[in-house]
C-alpha positions as a Python dict, from the first residue, in 0.01 Angstrom:
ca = {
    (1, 'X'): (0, 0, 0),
    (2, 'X'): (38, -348, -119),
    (3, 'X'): (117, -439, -488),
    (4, 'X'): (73, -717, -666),
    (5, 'X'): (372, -678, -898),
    (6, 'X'): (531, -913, -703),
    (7, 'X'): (284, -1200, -805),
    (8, 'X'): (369, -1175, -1160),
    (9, 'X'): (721, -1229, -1296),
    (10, 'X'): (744, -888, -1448),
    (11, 'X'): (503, -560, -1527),
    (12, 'X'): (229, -611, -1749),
    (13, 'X'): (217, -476, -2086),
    (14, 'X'): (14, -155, -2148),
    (15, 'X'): (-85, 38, -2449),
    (16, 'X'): (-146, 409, -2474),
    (17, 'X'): (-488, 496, -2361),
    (18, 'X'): (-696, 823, -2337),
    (19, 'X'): (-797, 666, -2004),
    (20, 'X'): (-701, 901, -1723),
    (21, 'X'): (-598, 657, -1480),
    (22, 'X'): (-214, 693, -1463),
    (23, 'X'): (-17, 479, -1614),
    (24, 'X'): (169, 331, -1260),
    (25, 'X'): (-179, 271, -1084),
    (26, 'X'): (-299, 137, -1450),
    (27, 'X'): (-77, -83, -1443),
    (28, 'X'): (-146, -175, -1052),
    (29, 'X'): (-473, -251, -1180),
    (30, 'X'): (-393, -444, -1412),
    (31, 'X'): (-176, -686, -1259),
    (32, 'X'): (-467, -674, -963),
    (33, 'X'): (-730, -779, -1223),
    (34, 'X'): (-510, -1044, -1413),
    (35, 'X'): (-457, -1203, -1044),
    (36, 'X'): (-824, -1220, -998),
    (37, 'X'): (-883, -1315, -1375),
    (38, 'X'): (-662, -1640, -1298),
    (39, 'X'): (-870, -1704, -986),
    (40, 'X'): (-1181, -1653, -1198),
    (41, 'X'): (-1056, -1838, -1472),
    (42, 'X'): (-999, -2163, -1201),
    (43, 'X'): (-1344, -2120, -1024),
    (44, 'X'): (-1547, -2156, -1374),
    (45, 'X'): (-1361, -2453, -1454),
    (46, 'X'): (-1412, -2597, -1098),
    (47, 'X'): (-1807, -2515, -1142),
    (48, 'X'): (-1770, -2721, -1478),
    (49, 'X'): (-1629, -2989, -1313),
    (50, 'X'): (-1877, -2981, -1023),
    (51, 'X'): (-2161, -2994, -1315),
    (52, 'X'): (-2307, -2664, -1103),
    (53, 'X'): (-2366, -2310, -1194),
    (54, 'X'): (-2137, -2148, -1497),
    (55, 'X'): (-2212, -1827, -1470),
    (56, 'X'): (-1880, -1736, -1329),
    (57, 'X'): (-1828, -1721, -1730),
    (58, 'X'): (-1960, -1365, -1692),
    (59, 'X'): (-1755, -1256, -1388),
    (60, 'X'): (-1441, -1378, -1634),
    (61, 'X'): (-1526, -1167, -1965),
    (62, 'X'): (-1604, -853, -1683),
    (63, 'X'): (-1284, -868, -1555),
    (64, 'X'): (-1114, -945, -1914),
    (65, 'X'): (-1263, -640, -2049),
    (66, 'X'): (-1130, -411, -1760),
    (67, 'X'): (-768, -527, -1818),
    (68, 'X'): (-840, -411, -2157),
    (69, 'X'): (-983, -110, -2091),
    (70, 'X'): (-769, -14, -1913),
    (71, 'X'): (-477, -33, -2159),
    (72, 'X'): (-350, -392, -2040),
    (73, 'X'): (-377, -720, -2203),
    (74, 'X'): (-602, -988, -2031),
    (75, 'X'): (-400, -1321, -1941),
    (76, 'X'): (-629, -1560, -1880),
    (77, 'X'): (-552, -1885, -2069),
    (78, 'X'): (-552, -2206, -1898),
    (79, 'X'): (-199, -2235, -1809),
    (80, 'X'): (-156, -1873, -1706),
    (81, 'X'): (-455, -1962, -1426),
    (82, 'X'): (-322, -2281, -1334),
    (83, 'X'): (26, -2077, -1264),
    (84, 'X'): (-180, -1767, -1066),
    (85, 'X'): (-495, -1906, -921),
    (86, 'X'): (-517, -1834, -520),
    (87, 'X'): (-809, -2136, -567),
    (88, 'X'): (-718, -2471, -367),
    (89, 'X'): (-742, -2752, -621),
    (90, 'X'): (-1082, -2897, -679),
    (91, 'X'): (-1041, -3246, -660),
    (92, 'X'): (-1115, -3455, -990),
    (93, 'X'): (-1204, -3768, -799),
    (94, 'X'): (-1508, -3624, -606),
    (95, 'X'): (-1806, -3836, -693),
    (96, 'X'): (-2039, -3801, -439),
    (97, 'X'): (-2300, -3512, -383),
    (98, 'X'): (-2227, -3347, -38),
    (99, 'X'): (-1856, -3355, -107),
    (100, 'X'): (-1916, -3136, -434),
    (101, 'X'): (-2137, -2901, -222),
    (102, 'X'): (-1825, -2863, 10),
    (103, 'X'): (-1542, -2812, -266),
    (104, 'X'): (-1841, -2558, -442),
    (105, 'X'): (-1874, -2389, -134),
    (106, 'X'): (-1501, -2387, -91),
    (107, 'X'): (-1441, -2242, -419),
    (108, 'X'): (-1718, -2000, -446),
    (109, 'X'): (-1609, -1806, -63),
    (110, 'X'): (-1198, -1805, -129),
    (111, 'X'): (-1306, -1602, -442),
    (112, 'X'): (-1545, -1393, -234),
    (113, 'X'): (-1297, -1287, -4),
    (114, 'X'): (-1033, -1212, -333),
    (115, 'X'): (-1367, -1037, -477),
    (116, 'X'): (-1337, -771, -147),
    (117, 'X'): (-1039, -754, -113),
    (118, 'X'): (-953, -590, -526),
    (119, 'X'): (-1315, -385, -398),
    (120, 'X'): (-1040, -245, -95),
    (121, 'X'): (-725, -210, -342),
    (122, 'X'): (-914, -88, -602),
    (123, 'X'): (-1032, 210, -444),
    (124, 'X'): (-680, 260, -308),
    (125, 'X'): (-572, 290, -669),
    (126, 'X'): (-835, 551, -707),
    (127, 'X'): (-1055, 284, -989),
    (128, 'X'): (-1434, 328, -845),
    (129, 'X'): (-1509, 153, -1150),
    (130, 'X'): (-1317, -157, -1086),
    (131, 'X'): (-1412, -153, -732),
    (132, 'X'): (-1761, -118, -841),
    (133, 'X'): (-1739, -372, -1076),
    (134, 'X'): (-1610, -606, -798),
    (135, 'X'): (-1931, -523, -552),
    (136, 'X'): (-2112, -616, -843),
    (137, 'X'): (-1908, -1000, -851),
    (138, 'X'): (-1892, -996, -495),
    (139, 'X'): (-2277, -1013, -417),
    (140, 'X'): (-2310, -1261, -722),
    (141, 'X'): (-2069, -1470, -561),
    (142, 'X'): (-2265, -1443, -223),
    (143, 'X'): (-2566, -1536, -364),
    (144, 'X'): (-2439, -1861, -526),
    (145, 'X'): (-2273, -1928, -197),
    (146, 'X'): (-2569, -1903, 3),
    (147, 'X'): (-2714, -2126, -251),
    (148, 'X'): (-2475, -2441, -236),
    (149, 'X'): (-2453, -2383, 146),
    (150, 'X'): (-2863, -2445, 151),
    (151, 'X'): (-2766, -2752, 57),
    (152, 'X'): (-2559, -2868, 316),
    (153, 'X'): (-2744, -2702, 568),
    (154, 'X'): (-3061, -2912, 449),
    (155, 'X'): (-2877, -3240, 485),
    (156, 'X'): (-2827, -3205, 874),
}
């Protein structure tokens, strides 16, 4: 099985939990969530910038809160995104309409596809309710996708 310890320069820190996860796949987890976190983190910024949909805002506290519950602490600031994010970067000087329907689109499926992939690891690490929680983000993140991609679809 594939870890993500090697995406962060060392372990996370945990706290002592009644949570009966282990500790080693809690841990997993947690590096797995603050991955996506950073990813999530990037995509509601490049929404803001796009002047589109925020409600990836939601998909960010979700995932916060699991780190959290699960006895880790949530690193999402700016920086630790920038550093982490698996999002291509949404260019600043995009003015015109069609080409922020294609960076939105862009955007919104890269984290789909990180969205079904932590559904797969998750349930490797034995964490239904992460995996869960990801279905849950997943079909959001479809929806909005199939949204933008009216869009460009109308245009031809």
């Amino acid at each position: 099985m594939k870890t993500l310890n090697s995406t962060c320069a060392e372990a996370p820190k945990m706290y002592e939990t009644e949570n009966d996860i282990s500790k080693d796949r809690r841990t997993e987890l947690n590096a797995l969530l603050n991955q996506r976190l950073a990813s999530a983190v990037d995509l509601q910024l490049q929404m803001k910038q796009a002047h589109w949909n925020e409600a990836v805002e939601g998909y960010v506290d979700q995932i916060a809160e699991r780190v959290v519950q699960l006895g880790g602490v949530a690193e999402g600031t700016v920086r630790m995104a920038a550093a982490r994010t698996r999002l291509t970067e949404y260019s600043p000087e995009i003015s015109e309409g069609m080409a922020h329907v294609e960076g939105v689109a862009r955007g919104l499926s890269t984290f789909g596809q990180e969205a079904r992939n932590t559904i797969n690891e998750a349930e490797e690490l034995d964490d239904a309710d992460t995996a869960d929680m990801f279905t849950e983000i997943s079909r959001g993140i479809d929806k909005w996708l199939w949204f933008v991609e009216a869009h460009s679809q109308a245009a031809k």
